[in-house]
Phi, psi and omega in degrees: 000161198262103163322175175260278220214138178222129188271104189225126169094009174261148183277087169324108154246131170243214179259014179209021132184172176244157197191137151281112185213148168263125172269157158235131188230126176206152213029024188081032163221163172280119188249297187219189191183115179140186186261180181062040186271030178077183181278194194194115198298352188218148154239125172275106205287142184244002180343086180093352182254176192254126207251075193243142182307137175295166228247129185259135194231100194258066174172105194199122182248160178184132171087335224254135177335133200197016162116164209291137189095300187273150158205148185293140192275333185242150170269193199283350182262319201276313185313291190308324156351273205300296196297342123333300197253024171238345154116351191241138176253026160223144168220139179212099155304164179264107198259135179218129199288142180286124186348124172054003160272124180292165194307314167338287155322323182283349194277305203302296180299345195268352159321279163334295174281007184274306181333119169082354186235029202242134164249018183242186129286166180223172154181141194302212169189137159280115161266141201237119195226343170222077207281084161301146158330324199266314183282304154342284174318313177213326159295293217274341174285340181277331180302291136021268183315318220260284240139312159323069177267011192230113206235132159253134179240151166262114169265010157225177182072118169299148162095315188261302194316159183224128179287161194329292207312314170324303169309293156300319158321297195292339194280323160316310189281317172296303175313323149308319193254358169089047194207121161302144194245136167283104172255123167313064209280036161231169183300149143253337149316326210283328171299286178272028133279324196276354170264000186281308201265325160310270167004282149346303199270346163097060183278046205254026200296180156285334182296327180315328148318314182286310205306320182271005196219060179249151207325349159302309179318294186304296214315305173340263186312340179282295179329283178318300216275026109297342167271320201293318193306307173331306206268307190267017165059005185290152130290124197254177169234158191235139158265158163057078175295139147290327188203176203284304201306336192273334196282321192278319170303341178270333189283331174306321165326291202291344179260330142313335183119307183307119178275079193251163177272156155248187141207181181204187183201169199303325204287332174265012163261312165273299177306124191254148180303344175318301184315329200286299207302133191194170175241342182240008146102032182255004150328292213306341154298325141280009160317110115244184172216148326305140203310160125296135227254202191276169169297332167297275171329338183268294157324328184268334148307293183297341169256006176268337168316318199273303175278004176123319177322305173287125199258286190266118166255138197213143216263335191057050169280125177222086218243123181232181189293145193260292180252076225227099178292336160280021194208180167007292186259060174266156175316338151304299188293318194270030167240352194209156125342305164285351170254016183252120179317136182278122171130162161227197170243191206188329234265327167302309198263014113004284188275320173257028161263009177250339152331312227258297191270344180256301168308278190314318183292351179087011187267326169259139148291147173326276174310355168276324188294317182297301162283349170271333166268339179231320196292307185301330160324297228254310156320301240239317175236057170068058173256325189292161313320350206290340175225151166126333168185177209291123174192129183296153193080003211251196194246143203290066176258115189219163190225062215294095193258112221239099177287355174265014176260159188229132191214137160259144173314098153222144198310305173340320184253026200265163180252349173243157241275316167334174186231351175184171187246121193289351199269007167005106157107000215271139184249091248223120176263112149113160193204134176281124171272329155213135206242151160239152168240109219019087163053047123184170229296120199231354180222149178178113190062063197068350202239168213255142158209139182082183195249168181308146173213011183283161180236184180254127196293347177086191176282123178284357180275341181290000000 
């Protein structure tokens, strides 16, 4: 029988061996692998390139309500775009529901706006910001049940934040009902006496930001919300680890027994609390939270990526416009810290600054590189096998990756919605040049081809 599409002469990596291997794909799926596979209506010549699953990026905000005024520059079309032409074909946003709307509601709409706009595949994530008895109790195990297997709680920023006893409710309820809870770690008290006083002495750069949010903060909440998992026996995932100290609570956890995921992102590899510092507020472009940390931390990141701790690499793209009254440089945000929206972007330039500094750098194997962007995602919130890697039966996703092209970063040639880029100038030795999504070709020779065709995955327990 004739295939649809065969990938031929590329070294096919997953996260547990490399191989020269030819895929053969028909309906958008992997039928076979290895060689002499017959004809084919279409060939993707894979020659001298790495051949990787495509890649899931399970921390991603788009679309989302973000405060009276700002708005996130990118939606579900220009975001997944972007994230397509970085090598990655799953993405799973956050749907967060507005003050007294239920999680139901929030789904339909965040339903509504992805529908016709996914140039990826998707699946949600839930935030759970008002853990009622009724919701605890009967929306979220019927949500659960439906496929929605993944709840993020915030231990900072008012209006999100959830006190311990919330917290444990929810994990109790996930844990039953069969779903991981994502946690946000930091004090938030702890924050807002050191953003009280920063104020007070009239501290209002964006570095006061990194200042007011410091490694203490995270190490504290990662410690509690690794006791609440502990006592209620759930999983957890803790994100965008920052630093060492949080990193040794968490491997202390993890030898206790406790089932946690870990994860970290592109900002803590590259960025230093230094980048905030500015005379002309372009600090304000690296406001996330939690901040980047010193340079001693940014090594204690890269060895727990190398030694296992880190499960999950993940982009936190959270992206608004730098010169914008909706955005960065809103009227409020050019008089304080605190008023400059939290997050940047990431979702394209993700794989290949962890490609660049870690493969091409010798720090990584190729297939740890493969588990940290894909397999392990697809593990950790049920994608697996359909997605995460090379397999027969799995959906045809793939990343055709050519380590001799040398590209430097700039947003100008970037795909998302944004106005800049943080990693500018960053100089990145390899780029997936071409990706297919369940079997076709949605990238070629770097660029975007054809209109969204991405879907939204259904129940992830299937």
């Amino acid at each position: 029988m004739k295939h649809d599409l065969l990938v031929r002469g590329g070294t096919v990596v997953t996260a547990s061996d490399i191989q020269e291997a030819d895929i053969a794909i028909r309906d958008g799926v992997i039928v076979q692998i290895g060689r002499d596979l017959g004809p084919a209506a279409r060939i993707v010549d894979a020659q001298g390139c790495h051949v990787l699953p495509g890649a899931i990026d399970s921390h991603v905000h788009l679309a989302q309500p973000s405060g009276d005024g700002i708005v996130m520059a990118d939606g579900f079309a220009s975001g997944t775009l972007s994230a397509l032409c970085g090598g990655t074909t799953t993405v799973m946003p956050f749907c967060l529901p507005a003050p007294g709307q239920s999680l139901r509601a929030a789904l339909a709409d965040y339903h509504a706006l992805a529908d016709g706009n996914l140039h990826t595949d998707a699946s949600f994530h839930l935030i759970l910001n008002d853990p009622t008895e009724a919701q605890l109790g009967q929306e979220l195990p019927a949500l659960i049940a439906e496929g929605y297997r993944s709840i993020k709680v915030f231990m900072t920023y008012e209006g999100l934040r959830l006190r311990d006893d919330q917290i444990l409710a929810t994990m109790d309820a996930a844990r039953a009902a069969g779903a991981v809870v994502m946690v946000h770690a930091e004090n938030e008290d702890v924050i807002r006496h050191l953003a009280d006083r920063a104020e007070r002495m009239g501290d209002l750069v964006p570095a006061a930001h990194a200042r007011t949010r410091p490694v203490a903060a995270e190490r504290e909440a990662t410690h509690r919300a690794l006791t609440l998992a502990e006592v209620t026996d759930a999983p957890v995932v803790i994100v965008h680890v920052s630093n060492g100290e949080a990193i040794e609570e968490i491997a202390r956890a993890r030898a206790r027994g406790v089932n946690v995921t870990a994860e970290t992102c592109p900002q803590y590899l590259v960025l230093t609390a230094r980048d905030l510092e500015s005379m002309d507020w372009s600090g304000a472009k690296y406001v996330c939270s939690p901040p980047p940390r010193d340079e001693a931390h940014q090594q204690a990141v890269w060895r727990a990526i190398e030694t296992g701790v880190f499960d999950l690499f993940s982009s936190d793209h959270c992206p608004f416009l730098y010169d914008s009254p909706t955005g960065k440089l809103n009227r409020r945000g050019r008089q304080s810290f605190r008023h400059v929206p939290n997050g940047i972007p990431g979702i394209e330039t993700r794989l290949p600054i962890l490609w660049t500094l870690g493969v091409m750098g010798g720090r990584i194997d190729m297939m740890r590189f493969v588990a940290l962007t894909a397999t392990n995602h697809a593990r950790t919130y049920g994608l697996y096998p359909r997605k995460g890697s090379i397999a027969i039966g799995a959906d045809a996703d793939l990343a055709i990756w050519d380590s001799r092209i040398r590209r430097t970063i700039r947003h100008a040639d970037l795909h998302d919605a944004c106005d800049y880029s943080p990693y500018e100038g960053f100089r990145a030795q390899g780029w997936p040049m071409t990706v297919i999504l369940r079997g076709a070709v949605v990238v070629e020779d770097g660029q975007p081809v054809g209109g969204p065709r991405g879907r939204y995955l259904g129940d992830r327990g299937a």
